[in-house]
C-alpha positions in Angstrom: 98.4 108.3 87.3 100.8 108.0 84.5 100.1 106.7 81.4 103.6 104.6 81.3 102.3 102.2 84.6 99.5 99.6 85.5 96.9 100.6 87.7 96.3 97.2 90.1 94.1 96.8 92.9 95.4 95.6 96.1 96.2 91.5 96.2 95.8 91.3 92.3 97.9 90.1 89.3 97.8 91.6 86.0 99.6 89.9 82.5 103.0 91.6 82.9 103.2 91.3 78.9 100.4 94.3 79.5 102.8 96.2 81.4 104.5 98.5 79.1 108.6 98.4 79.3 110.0 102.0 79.4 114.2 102.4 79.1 115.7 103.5 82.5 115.7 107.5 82.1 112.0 107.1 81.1 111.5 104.3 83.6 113.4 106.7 86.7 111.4 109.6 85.6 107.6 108.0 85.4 108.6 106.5 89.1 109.6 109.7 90.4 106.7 111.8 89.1 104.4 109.4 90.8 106.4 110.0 93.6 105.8 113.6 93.3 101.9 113.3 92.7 101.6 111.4 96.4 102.8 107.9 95.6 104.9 105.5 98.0 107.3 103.3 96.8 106.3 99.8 98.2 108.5 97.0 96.6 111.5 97.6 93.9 112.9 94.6 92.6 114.4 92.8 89.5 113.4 89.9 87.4 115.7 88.0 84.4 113.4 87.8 81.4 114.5 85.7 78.2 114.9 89.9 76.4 117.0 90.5 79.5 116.6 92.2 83.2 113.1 94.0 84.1 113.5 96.4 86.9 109.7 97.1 88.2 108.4 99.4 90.8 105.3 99.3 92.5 104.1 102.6 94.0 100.7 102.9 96.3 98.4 105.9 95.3 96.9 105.8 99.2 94.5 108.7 98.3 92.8 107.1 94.8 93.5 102.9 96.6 95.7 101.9 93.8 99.2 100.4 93.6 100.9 102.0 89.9 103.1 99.2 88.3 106.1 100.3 86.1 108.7 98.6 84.4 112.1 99.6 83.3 114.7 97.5 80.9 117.9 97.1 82.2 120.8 97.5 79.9 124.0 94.6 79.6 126.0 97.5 82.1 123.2 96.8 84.6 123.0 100.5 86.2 121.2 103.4 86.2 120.4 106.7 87.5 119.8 106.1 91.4 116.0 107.6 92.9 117.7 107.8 96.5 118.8 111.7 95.9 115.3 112.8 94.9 113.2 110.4 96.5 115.1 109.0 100.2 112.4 106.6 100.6 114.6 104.4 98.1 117.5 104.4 99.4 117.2 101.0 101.3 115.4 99.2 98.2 118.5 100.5 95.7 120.7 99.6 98.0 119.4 96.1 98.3 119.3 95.7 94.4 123.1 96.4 94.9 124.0 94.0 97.1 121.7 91.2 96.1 121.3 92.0 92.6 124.0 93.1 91.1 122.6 96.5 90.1 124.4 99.9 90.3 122.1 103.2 91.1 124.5 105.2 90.0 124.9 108.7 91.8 123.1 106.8 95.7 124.3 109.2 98.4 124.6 106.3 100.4 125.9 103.4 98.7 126.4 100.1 101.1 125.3 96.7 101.6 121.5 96.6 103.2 122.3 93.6 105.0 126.1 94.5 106.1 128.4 92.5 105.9 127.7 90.6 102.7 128.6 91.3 99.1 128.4 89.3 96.3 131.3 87.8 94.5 133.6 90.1 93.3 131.7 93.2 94.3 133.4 95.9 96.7 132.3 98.5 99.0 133.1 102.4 96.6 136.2 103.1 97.3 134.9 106.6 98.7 132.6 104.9 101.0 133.0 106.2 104.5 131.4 105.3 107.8 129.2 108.6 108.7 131.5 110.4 111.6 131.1 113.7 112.7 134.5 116.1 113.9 135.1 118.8 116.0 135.9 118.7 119.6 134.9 116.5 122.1 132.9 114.0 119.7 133.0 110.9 120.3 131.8 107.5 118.9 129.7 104.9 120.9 129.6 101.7 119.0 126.9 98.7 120.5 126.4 95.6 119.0 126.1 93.7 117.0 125.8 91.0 119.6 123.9 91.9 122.2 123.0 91.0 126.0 120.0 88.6 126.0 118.1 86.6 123.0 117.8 89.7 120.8 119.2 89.4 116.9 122.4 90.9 116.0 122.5 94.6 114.9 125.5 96.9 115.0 124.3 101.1 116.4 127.1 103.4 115.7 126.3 106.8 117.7 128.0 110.1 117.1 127.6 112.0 119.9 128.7 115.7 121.6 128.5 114.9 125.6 125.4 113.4 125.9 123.7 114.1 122.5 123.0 112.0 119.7 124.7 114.0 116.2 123.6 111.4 114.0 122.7 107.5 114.5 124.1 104.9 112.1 122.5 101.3 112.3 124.0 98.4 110.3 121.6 95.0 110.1 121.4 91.7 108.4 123.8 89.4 110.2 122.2 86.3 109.1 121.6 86.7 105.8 118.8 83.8 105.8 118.0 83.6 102.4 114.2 83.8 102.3 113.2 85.3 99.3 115.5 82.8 97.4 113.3 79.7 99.3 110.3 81.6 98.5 110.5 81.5 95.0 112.6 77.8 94.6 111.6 75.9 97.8 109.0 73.1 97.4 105.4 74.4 98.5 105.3 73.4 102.0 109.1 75.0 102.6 107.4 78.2 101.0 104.6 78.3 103.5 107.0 77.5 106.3 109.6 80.6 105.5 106.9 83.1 104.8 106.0 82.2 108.4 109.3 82.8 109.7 110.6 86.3 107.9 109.6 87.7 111.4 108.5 85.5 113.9 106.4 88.3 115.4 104.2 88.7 112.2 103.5 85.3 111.2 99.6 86.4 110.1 100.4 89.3 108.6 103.6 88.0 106.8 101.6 84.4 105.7 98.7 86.4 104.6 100.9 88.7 102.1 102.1 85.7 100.6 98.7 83.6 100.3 97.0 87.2 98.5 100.2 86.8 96.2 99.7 83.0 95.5 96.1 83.6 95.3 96.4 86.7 92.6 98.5 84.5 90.8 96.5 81.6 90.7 93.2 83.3 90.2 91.9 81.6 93.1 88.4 82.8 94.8 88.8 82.4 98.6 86.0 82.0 100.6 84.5 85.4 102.9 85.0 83.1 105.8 88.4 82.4 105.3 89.2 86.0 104.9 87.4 86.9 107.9 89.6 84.2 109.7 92.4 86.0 108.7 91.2 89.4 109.7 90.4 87.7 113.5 94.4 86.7 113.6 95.6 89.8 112.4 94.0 91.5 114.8 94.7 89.0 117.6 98.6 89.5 116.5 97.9 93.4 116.7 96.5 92.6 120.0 99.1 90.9 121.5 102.3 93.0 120.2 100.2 96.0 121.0 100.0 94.9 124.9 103.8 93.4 125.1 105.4 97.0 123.1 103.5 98.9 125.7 104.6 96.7 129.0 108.1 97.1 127.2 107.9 100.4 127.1 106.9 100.8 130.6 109.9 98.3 131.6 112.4 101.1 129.5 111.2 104.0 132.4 111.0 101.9 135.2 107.4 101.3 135.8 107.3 98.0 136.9 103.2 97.5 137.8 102.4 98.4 134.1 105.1 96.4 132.9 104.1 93.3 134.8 100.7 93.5 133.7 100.9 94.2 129.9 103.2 91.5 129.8 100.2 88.8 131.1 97.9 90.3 128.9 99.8 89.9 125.9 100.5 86.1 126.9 96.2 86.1 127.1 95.7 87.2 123.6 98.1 84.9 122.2 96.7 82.5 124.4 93.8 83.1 122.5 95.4 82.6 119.1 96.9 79.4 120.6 93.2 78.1 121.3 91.6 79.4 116.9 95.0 77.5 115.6 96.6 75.4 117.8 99.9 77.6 118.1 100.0 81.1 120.0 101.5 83.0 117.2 99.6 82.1 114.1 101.6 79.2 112.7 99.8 76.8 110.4 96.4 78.8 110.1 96.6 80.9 107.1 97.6 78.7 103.9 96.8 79.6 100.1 93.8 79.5 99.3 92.1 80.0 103.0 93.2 79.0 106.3 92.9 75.5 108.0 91.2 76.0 111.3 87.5 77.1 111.7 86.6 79.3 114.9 83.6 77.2 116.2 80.8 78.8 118.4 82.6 77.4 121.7 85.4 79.3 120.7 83.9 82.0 119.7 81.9 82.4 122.9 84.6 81.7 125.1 86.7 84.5 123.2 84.4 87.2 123.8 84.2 86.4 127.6 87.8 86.6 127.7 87.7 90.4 125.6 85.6 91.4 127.9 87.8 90.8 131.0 90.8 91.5 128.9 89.0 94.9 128.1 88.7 95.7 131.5 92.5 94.7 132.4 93.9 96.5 129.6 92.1 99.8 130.5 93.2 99.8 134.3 97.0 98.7 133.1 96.4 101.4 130.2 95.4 104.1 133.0 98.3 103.0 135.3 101.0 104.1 132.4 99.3 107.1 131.1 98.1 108.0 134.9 101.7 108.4 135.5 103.5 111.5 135.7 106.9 110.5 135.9 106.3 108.0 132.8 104.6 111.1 131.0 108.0 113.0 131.9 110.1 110.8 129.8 107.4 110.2 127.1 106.7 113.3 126.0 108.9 114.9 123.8 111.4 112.2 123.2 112.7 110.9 119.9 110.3 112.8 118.0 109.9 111.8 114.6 108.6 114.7 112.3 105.5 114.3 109.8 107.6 115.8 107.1 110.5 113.7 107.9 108.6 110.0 108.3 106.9 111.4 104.7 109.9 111.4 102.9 111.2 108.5 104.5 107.9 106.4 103.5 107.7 105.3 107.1 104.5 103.0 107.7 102.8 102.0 110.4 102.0 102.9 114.0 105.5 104.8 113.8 104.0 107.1 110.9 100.3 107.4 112.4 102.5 108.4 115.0 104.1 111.3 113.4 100.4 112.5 111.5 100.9 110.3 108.5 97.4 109.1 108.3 98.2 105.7 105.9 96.9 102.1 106.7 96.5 99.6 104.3 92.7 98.5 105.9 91.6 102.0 104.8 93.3 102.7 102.2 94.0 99.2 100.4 91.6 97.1 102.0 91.8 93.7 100.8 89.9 90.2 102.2 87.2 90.9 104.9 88.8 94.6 105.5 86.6 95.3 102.6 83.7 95.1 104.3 84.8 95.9 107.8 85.8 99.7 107.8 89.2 100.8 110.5 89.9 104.3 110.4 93.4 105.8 111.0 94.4 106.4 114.8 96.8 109.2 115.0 98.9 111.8 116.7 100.9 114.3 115.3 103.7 114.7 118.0 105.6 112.4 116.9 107.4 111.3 120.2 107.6 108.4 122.0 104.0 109.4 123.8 102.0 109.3 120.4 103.8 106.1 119.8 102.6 104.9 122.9 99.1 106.2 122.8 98.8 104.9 118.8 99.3 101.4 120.2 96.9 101.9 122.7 93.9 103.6 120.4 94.5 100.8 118.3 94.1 98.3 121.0 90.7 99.9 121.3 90.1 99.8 117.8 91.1 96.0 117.6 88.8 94.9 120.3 85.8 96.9 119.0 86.5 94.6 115.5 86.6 91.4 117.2 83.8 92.0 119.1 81.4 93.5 116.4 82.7 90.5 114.2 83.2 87.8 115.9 79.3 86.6 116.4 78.3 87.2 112.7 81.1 85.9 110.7 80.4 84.7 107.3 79.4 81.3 106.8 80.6 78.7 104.4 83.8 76.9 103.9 87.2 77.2 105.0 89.7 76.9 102.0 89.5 76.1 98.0 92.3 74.7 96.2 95.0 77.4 95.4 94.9 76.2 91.9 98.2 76.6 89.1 99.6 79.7 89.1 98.9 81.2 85.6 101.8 82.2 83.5 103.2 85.4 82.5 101.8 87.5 85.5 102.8 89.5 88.5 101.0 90.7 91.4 101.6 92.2 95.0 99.5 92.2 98.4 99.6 94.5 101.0 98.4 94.0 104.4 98.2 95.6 107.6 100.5 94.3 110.4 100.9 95.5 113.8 103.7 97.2 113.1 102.9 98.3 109.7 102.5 97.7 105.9 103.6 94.3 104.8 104.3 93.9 101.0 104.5 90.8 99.4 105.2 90.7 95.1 106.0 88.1 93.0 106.0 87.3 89.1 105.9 84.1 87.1 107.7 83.2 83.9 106.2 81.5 80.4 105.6 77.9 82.5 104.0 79.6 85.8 107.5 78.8 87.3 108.2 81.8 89.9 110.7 84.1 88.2 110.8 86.7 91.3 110.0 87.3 94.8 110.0 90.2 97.0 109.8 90.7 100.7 108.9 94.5 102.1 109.0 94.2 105.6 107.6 97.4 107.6 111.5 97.2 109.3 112.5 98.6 105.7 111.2 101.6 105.3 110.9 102.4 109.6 114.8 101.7 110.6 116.1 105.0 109.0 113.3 106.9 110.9 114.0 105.6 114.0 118.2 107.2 113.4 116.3 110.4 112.4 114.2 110.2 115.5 117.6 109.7 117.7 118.8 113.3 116.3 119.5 115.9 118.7 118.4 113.6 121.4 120.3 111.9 124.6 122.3 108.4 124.0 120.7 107.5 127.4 117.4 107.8 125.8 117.9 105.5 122.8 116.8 101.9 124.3 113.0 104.0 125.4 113.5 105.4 121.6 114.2 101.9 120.0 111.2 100.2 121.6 109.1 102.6 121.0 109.6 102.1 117.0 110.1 98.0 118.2 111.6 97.5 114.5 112.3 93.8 113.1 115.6 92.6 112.8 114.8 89.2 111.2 112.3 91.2 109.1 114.9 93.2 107.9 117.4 90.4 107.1 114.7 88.1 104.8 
């Protein structure tokens, strides 16, 4: 690890005055060497500073369980040398800096708004900026979205296509522009708690959990093993639950309407069982800084492994019903393949880059709370298609039912929550957890009163939207709705 960053542990804080301040050349080059020696970029981001603007990157070292922090000093001009051209995981962070920042990476390859359409006041799109389009004869453009049939969130797909194959797949999000990171870091403390529930409404633990680590590294604030063992029961409950409904999606996408049927009840049961630890089937208003407010009491408890035991039993029959099935096989195997070397350089995370042979999860690698104690090994495939994506969800469903199971009747004892404290001033720290559909990254930094002076949102839809238009190469247009699910990317995460 370089000399230039700050070695942190996962859901720390260190004094940011320890953090030593490189100029941007220096800065660009320290962040892409880490780059090179294994590291992923997990949260880029800006803060004003009474000496001016501090650019600092946080890159995970997977393989040593450290997260390298270095910072850079922006110059009046506000620009510098863009890490997209060497180091494509970037591109969306830079761009974001762009758009909401008011920073320049000079020489991005693909320079526009993260969240299209928005641009700040007086900024433009480059005047060379063109939408991707492909010539020759008989190419053609399909354009869907961005409003859509149904509930689903706005998002604009822009195909280029010979006939019936995909040439190149360009996806335009953040219609809303909802403001969250602003409300995280000015909103009073219960509007905080409230919007790092709703970035994505589908990852409320694992979103609320990021931000209570971050409080809670800023703070200094010891949280009890209980509490954190609460935490890793929800997380695992959300994993169950999205798990089940992705795969009874996906089953709806081919056609098979007995597997679809029945993954869809037995996602409803697992949030069911959320609903009866919290009082809300998707996690609302259990995790809070400094623990979590509900306690699972021994008639929950019991009653919970009754149900996994059923619920183990259902999912297996549903489970042998879709992979039983030829036909769904058929259109599984070998579709939308995401390459390992591809979802590498595109930092993908998550089942989608388990998926691919990427063999990175925060429990194992970053383990944080009770995942300290409580080891969860890697399930992977290396095809890369929308089968291992499949079959990911479903060894993980495994996987997350052996954890409750083996935990649930011997959780630690004692309380529930301690005061979150005063955030201490001067400091910045990050958390990382494990959601169902991948690593969640939460940073933040206080200024000379403990006043919040920056807050940054990763969602796992970040770094996994570009793979799923790499995945969509070479491959039929009619095959892209199976494709999309099988990734099941965030838009609200996306647009924070």
């Amino acid at each position: 690890m370089s000399g230039s960053c700050k070695a942190m542990a996962n859901g720390t804080a260190v004094v940011v005055g320890d953090v030593s301040v490189q100029p941007m050349p220096a800065f660009r080059s320290s962040v892409l060497e880490e780059g090179a020696r294994g590291g992923r970029l997990v949260s880029l981001f800006p803060m004003e500073g009474p000496d001016g603007t501090l650019l600092f990157a946080f890159v995970a070292q997977d393989a040593m369980g450290t997260v390298a922090l270095f910072a850079g000093a922006l110059g009046s001009e506000r620009t510098y040398p863009a890490l997209t051209a060497q180091w494509p995981q970037a591109q969306a962070f830079e761009r974001d800096l762009w758009e909401n920042g008011g920073i320049t990476p000079e020489g991005h390859p693909w320079l526009k708004p993260l969240c299209f359409p928005s641009l700040r006041s007086g900024q433009t799109i480059p005047a060379d900026y063109r939408y991707f389009a492909a010539e020759g004869e008989e190419v053609h453009e399909v354009a869907v979205g961005p409003v859509h049939a149904g509930i689903i969130e706005p998002g604009h797909f822009r195909f280029q296509c010979h006939g019936e194959e995909v040439l190149h797949l360009e996806i335009q999000l953040g219609f809303q522009h909802r403001g969250a990171e602003g409300l995280l870091r000015n909103a009073p403390a219960p509007r905080r708690l409230t919007t790092a529930e709703s970035i994505a409404g589908d990852s409320v633990v694992a979103h609320t959990t990021a931000f209570a680590l971050v409080e809670e590294a800023l703070a200094g604030a010891p949280v009890p093993a209980r509490a954190h063992a609460l935490r890793a029961v929800a997380l695992e409950l959300e994993r169950l639950a999205n798990h089940a409904g992705d795969l009874g999606a996906l089953a709806g996408d081919v056609g098979y309407l007995p597997a679809a049927s029945f993954f869809g009840r037995l996602r409803g049961d697992f949030l069911n069982l959320t609903q009866g630890l919290c009082g809300n089937r998707f996690g609302r208003g259990l995790v809070i800084p400094g623990g979590v407010r509900f306690d699972a009491d021994p008639g929950w408890i019991d009653g919970t492994l009754k149900a996994l035991t059923v619920l183990r039993r259902d999912m297996e029959d549903t489970a042998g019903l879709l992979f039983g099935s030829a036909s769904v096989q058929n259109r599984f195997e070998g579709t939308g393949i995401l390459y390992k070397d591809t979802a590498e350089l595109l930092g993908v995370v998550g089942p989608a880059a388990r998926a691919s042979g990427c063999g990175r999860d925060v429990r194992q690698d970053h383990p944080a709370g009770y995942y300290r104690f409580a080891q969860v090994p890697p399930q992977m495939l290396a095809s890369g298609d929308v089968y291992a994506r499949a079959m990911v969800r479903w060894l993980e469903i495994q996987q997350s039912l052996r954890f409750l199971e083996d935990n649930l009747p011997s959780l630690p004892s004692g309380f529930l929550r301690v005061e979150a404290g005063t955030r201490q001033p001067g400091r910045i720290a990050v958390a990382l957890v494990e959601g169902w559909r991948g690593e969640t990254v939460h940073a933040a930094a206080t200024d000379a009163s403990g006043d919040l002076a920056a807050y940054k949102v990763t969602d796992p839809s970040i770094h996994n939207w570009m793979g799923l238009a790499m995945a969509m190469r070479g491959g039929a247009i009619s095959d892209f709705p199976l494709c999309n699910k099988s990734f099941n990317l965030s838009y609200a995460g996306h647009d924070r």
